[in-house]
C-alpha positions in Angstrom: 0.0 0.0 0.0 1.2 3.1 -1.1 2.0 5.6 2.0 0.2 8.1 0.3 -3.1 6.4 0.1 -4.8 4.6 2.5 -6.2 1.7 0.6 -4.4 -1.4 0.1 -4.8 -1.7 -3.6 -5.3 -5.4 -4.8 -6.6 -6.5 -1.2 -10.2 -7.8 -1.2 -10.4 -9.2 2.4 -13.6 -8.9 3.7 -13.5 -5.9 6.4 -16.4 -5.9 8.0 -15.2 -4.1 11.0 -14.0 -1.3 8.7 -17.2 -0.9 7.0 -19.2 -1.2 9.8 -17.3 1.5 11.4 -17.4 3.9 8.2 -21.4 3.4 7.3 -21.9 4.7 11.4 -20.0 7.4 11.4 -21.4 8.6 8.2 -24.9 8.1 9.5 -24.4 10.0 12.7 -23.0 13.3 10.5 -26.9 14.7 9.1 -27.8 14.6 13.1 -24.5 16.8 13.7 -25.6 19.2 11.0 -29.2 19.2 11.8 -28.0 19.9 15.5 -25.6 22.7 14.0 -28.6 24.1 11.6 -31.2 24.3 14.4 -28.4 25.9 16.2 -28.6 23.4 19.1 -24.8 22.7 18.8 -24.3 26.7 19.5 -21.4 28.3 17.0 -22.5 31.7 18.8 -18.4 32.2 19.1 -18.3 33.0 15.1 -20.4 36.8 15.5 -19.0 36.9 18.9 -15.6 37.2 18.2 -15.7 38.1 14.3 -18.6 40.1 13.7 -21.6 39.3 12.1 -25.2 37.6 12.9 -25.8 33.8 12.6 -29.5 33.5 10.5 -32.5 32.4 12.1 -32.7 29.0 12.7 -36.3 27.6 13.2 -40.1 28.3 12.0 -42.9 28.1 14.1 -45.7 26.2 12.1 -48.2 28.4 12.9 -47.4 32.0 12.1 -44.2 31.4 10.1 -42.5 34.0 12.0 -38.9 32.7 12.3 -37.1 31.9 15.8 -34.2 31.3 17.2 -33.8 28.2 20.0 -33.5 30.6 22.6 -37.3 32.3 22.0 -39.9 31.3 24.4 -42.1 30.7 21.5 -40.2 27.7 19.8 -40.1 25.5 22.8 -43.0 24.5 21.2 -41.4 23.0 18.2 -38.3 21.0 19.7 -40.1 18.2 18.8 -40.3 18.6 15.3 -37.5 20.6 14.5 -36.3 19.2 12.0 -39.4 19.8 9.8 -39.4 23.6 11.1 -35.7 24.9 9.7 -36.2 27.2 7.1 -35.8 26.2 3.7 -31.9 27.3 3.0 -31.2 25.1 6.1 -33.1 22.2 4.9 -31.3 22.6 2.0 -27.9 22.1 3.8 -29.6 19.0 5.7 -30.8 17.9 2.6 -27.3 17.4 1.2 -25.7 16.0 4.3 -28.5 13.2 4.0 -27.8 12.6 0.6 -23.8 12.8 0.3 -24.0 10.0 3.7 -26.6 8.1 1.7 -24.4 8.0 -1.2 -21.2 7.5 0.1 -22.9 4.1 2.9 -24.3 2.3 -0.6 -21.0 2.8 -2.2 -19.2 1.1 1.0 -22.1 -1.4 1.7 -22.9 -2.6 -2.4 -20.3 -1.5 -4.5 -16.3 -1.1 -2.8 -15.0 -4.1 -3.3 -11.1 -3.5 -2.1 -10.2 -3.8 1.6 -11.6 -1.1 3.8 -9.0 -0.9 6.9 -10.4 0.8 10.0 -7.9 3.9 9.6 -9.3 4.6 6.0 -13.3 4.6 7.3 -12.9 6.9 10.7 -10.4 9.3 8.3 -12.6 9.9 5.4 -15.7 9.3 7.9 -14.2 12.3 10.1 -12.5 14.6 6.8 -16.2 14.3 5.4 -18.0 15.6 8.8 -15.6 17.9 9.1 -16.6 19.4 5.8 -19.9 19.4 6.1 -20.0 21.5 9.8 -17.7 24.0 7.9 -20.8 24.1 5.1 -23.4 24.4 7.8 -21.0 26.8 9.7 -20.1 29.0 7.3 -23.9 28.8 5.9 -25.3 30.1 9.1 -22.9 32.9 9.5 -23.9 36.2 7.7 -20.6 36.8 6.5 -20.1 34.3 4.5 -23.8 32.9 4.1 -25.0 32.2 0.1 -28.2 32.2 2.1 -29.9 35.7 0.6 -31.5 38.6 2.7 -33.8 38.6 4.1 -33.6 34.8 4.2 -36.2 33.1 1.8 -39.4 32.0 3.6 -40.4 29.0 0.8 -38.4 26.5 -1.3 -39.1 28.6 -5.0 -37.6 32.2 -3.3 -34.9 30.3 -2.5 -33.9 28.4 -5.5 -34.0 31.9 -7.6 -30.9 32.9 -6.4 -28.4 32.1 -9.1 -25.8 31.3 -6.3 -28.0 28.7 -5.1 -29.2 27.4 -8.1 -25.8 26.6 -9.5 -24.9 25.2 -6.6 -27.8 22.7 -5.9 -27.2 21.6 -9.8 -23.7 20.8 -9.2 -24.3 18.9 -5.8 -27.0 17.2 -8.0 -25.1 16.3 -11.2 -21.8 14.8 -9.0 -24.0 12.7 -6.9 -24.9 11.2 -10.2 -21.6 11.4 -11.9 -20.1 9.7 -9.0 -22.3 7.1 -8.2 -24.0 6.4 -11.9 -20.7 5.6 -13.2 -19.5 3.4 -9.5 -23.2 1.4 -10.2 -22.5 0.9 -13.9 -18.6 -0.6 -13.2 -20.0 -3.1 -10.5 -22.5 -4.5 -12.5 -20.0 -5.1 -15.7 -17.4 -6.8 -13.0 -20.8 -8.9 -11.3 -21.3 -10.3 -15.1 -19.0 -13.1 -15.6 -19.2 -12.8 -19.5 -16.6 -9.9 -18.5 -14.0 -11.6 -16.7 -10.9 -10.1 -17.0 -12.1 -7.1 -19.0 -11.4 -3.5 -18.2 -14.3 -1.5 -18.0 -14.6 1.8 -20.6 -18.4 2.1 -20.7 -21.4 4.0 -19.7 -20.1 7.6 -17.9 -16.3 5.9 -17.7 -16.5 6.1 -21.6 -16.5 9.9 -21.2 -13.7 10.2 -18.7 -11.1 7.6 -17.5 -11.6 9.3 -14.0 -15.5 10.3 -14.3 -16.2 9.2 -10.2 -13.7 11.5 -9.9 -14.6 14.7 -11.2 -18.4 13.4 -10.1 -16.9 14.0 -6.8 -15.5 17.2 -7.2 -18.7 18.4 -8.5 -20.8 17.6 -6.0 -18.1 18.8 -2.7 -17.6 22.1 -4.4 -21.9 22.3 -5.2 -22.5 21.5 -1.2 -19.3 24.5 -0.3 -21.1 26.9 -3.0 -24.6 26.2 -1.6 -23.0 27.3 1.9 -20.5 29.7 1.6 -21.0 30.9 -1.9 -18.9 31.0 -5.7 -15.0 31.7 -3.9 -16.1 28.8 -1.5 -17.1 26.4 -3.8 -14.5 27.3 -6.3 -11.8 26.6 -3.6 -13.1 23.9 -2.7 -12.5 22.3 -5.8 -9.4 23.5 -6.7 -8.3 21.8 -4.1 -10.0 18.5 -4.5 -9.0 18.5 -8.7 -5.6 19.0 -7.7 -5.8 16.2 -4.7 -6.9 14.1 -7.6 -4.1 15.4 -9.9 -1.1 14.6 -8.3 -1.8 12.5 -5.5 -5.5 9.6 -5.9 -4.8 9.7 -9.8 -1.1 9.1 -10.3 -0.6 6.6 -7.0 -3.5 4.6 -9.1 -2.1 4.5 -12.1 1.5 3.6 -10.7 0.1 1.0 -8.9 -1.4 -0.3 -12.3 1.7 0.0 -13.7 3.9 -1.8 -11.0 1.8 -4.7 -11.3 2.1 -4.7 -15.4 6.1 -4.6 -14.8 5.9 -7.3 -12.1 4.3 -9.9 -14.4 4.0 -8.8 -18.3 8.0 -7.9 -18.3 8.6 -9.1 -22.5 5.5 -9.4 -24.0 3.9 -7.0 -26.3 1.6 -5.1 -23.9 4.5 -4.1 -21.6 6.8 -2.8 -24.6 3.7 -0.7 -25.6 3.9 1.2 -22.1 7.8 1.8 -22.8 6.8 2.9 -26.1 4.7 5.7 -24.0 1.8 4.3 -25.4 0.2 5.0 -22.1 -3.4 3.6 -23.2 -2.4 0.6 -24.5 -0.9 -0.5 -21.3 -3.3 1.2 -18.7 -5.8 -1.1 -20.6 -3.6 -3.8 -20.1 -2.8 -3.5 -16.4 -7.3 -3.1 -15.9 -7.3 -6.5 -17.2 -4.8 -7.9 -15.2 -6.3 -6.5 -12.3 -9.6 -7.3 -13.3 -8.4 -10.7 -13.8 -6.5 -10.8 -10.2 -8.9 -9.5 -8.5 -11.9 -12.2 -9.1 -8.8 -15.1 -8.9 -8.7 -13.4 -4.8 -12.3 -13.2 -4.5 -12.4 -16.7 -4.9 -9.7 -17.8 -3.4 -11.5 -15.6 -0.4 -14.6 -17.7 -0.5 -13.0 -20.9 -0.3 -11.5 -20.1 2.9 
């Protein structure tokens, strides 16, 4: 395993402790943000000490007046709370719910590689993180996409182009991400393709399409929050993560395994001829073809 990734390529031991850890920490994070929304996990420090006003954070069902947790009148609506944030705050919950959904199918139905226990509480915890900073910086007037006067219905709020964009993004990497994840598992679950790389469906677009699916739908949630600088930081950041760290550590591992066992034949003197396609197809196969040889090698044990 590379020491710059945390999954140990080529290993398909069943980790159930690793999963099981991962798909709980994920579905604990839309409580944290609905908590953080309703403003019941208090980030009063941010106008405190830097200015500013935090937006209102509940409704009461009757007169639509919005209220803060502190009124006298919303004791009234603890109990449902959740149905009571405003709309721009059900919008963030919204996401949360469906980036943990997303992410617990993938690692329950579709990951197939080894899923140690540091991987699942790092990327469970780096993706909480990231989503408090949303609800956060979301709340916060300062850096709130959130219009003013905050938008009492769903339609107000989706006019703003900010918001808009945003939601569409969020939207279209979801699908990017896990239509293209869905599509590869069920061309590996079809025996017909044994040892075949996949280059199909949304992968026929892009080599890296989960990828960028990704990127679009971290940088939608950030821009939804905090706004166009957020979400364009956002992913910058993650493009170039993918750049020249997740992309490259795949491909070399792809291509360390082509030198260990193709050394001679055709395929390898294609990738020293830099004919980088020929052999990244080559070193899919062999994986393709490794990985099912483990798999059952797994269930006979």
């Amino acid at each position: 395993m590379s020491s710059r990734n945390l999954v140990p390529r080529g290993s398909y031991k069943p980790s159930p402790l690793g999963r099981t850890l991962f798909v709980s920490l994920r579905a604990l994070d839309p409580f944290l943000q609905c908590a953080i929304l309703s403003q019941y996990v208090s980030i009063g420090w941010l106008p405190s000490f830097l200015g500013g006003a935090l937006l209102p954070s509940t409704v009461d069902a009757r007169s639509g007046i919005r209220l803060s947790p502190t009124s006298p009148r919303s004791a009234s609506t603890n109990s449902t709370l959740i149905f009571e944030l405003p709309p721009y705050q059900t919008l963030l919950l919204c996401m949360s719910v469906a980036s943990m959904l997303k992410q617990n199918y993938w690692a329950l139905f579709i990951g197939r590689e080894e899923m140690l226990p540091s991987y699942a509480l790092i990327v469970a915890a780096a993706a909480t993180v990231m989503n408090s900073l949303n609800s956060a910086l979301g709340l916060w007037s300062r850096t709130s996409a959130c219009p003013a006067p905050p938008p009492s219905t769903l339609f107000s709020l989706v006019a703003n182009p900010t918001i808009s964009l945003g939601t569409l993004l969020f939207a279209l990497g979801i699908f990017l991400e896990l239509g293209s994840e869905i599509q590869r598992s069920a061309f590996k679950a079809d025996t017909k393709n044994k040892g075949n790389p996949y280059d199909g469906g949304l992968f026929g677009y892009a080599r890296n399409i989960n990828y960028t699916g990704f990127s679009l739908w971290k940088a939608g949630y950030a821009m939804v929050a905090a706004g166009l600088g957020f979400g364009f930081v956002v992913a910058v950041i993650l493009l170039n993560d993918f750049r020249w760290r997740a992309v490259p550590e795949l491909e070399g591992y792809y291509e360390g395994r082509l030198e260990d066992s193709t050394k001679g034949d055709s395929l390898f003197d294609a990738r020293l001829d830099n004919d980088s396609e020929v052999w990244y197809q080559a070193a899919l196969k062999q994986e393709e073809e490794e990985e099912e040889e483990e798999e059952a090698n797994v269930e006979k044990t």
